[in-house]
PAROPA-411576 format. One record per residue (C-alpha): x, y, z; residue number from 0. Coordinates in steps of 0.25 Angstrom, whole numbers, plus 2048, in hexadecimal, padded with zeros to 3 digits. Example, Ala and Ser with C-alpha at 12.3 -4.5 7.8 and 13.67 -1.06 7.14 Angstrom:
atom xx 831 | yy 7EE | zz 81F | resi 0;
atom xx 837 | yy 7FC | zz 81D | resi 1;
***
This chain:
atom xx 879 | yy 834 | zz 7D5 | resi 0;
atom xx 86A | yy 834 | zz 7D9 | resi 1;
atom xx 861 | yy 82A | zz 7D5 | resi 2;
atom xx 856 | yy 830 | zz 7CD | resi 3;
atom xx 848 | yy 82E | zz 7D3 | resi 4;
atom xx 83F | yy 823 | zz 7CE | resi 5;
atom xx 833 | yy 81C | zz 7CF | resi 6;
atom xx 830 | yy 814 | zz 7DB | resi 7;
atom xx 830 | yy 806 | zz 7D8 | resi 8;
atom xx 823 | yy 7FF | zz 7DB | resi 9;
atom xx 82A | yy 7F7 | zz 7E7 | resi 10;
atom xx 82F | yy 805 | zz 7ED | resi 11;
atom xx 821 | yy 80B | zz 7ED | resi 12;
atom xx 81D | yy 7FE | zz 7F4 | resi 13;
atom xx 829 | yy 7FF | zz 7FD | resi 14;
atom xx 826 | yy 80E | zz 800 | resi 15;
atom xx 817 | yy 80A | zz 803 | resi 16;
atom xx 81A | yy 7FF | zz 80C | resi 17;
atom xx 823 | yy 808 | zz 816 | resi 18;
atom xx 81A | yy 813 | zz 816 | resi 19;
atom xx 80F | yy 80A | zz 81B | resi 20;
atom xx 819 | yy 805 | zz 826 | resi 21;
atom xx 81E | yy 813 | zz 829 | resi 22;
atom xx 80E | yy 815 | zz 82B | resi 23;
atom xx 80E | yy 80B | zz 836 | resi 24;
atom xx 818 | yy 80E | zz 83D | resi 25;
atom xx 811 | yy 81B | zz 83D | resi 26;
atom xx 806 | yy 816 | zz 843 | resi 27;
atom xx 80B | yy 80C | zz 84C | resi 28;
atom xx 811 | yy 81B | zz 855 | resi 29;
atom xx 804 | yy 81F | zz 855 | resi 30;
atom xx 7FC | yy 820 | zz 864 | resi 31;
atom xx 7F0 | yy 818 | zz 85F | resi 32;
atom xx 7E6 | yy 818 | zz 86C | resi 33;
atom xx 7DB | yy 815 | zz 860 | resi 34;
atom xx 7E0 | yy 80B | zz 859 | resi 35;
atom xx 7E1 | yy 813 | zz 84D | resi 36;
atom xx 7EF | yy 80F | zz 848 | resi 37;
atom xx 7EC | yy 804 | zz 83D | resi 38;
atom xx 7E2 | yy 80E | zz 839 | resi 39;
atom xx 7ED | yy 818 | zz 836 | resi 40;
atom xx 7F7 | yy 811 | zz 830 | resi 41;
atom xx 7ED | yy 80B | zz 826 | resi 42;
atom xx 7E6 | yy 819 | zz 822 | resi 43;
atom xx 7F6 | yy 81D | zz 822 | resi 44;
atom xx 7F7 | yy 812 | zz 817 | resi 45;
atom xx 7E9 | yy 816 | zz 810 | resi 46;
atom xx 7EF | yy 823 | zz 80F | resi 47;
atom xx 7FD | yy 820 | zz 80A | resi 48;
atom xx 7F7 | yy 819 | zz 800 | resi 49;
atom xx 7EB | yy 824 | zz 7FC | resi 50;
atom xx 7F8 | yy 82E | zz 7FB | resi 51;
atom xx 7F9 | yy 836 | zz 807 | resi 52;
atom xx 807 | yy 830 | zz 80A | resi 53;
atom xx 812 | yy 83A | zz 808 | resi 54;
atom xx 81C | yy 82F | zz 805 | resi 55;
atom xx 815 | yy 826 | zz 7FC | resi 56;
atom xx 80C | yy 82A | zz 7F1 | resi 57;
atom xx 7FD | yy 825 | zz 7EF | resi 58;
atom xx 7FA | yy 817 | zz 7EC | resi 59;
atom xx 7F1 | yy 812 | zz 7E1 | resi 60;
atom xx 7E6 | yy 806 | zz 7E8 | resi 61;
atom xx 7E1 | yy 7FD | zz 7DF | resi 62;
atom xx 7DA | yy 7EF | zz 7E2 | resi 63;
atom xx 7E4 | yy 7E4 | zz 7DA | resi 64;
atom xx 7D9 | yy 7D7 | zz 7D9 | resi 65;
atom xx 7DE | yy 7C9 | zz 7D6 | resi 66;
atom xx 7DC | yy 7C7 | zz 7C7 | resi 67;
atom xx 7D1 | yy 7BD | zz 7CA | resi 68;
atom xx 7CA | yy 7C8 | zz 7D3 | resi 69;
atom xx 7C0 | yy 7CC | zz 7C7 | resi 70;
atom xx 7BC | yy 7C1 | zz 7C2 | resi 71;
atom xx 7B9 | yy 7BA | zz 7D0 | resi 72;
atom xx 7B1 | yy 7C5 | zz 7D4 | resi 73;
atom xx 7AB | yy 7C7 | zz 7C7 | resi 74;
atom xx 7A6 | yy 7B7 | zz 7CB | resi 75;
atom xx 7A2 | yy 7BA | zz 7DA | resi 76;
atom xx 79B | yy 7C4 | zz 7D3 | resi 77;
atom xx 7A1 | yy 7CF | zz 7DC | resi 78;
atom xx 7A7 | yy 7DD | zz 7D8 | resi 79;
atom xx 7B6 | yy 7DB | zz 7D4 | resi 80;
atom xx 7C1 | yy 7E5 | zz 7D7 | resi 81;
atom xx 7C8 | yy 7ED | zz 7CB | resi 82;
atom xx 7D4 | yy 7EA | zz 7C6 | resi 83;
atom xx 7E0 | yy 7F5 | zz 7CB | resi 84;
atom xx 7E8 | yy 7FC | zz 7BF | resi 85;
atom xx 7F8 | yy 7F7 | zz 7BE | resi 86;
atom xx 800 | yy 801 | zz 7C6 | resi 87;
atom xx 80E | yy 800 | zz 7C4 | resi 88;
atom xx 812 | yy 803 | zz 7D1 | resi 89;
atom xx 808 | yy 7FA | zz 7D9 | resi 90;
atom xx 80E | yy 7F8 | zz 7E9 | resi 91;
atom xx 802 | yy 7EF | zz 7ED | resi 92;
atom xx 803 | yy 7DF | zz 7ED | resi 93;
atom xx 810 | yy 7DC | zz 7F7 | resi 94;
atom xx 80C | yy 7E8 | zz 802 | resi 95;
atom xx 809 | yy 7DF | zz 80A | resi 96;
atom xx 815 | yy 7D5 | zz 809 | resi 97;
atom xx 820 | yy 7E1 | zz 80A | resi 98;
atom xx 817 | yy 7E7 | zz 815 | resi 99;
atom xx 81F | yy 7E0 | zz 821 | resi 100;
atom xx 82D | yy 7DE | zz 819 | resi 101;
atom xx 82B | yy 7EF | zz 819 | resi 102;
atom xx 828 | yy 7F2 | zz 827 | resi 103;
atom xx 835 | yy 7E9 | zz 82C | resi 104;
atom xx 83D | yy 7F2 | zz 824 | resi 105;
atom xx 838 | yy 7FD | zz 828 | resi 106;
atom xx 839 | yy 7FB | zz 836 | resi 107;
***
């Protein structure tokens, strides 16, 4: 029998995420780049996915994540602090960059 669909797990979204951006690189690394333009097309490739405009992956919410102490310390510095991101219960964002490389050597 078939298993019936369910949600994605946050570490499957993230998982997802991760290959999309190295399938983006590899992209752009078969590109003729006489200008240099590569790394710019591989980040606004990212922006994108991110904004949405991926047809594999869904949009992505952005949020800033300060340190607890963020507020307070700039409230002292008397500088503007950032605000505080709502809970999402799928949140990707905090290990990205540790299962960057650990993903691309799979997916080569």
């Amino acid at each position: 029998m078939r298993n019936r669909p369910r949600q994605l797990t946050s570490e499957e979204v993230r998982d997802q995420f991760l290959a999309h951006v190295w399938h983006t690189i590899r992209y752009w690394q078969r590109i003729e780049d006489p200008g240099g333009d590569r790394i710019e097309g591989v980040v606004f490739s990212v922006l994108a996915a991110l904004d949405g405009s991926a047809v594999a992956l869904p949009g992505f919410i952005i949020a800033p994540a300060p340190h607890v102490s963020d507020k307070q310390y700039c409230i002292k510095q008397r500088k503007n602090y950032f605000p505080k991101a709502p809970k999402v219960k799928c949140d990707i964002a905090g290990r990205l960059h540790d299962l960057f490389h650990p993903k691309g050597r799979e997916i080569l």
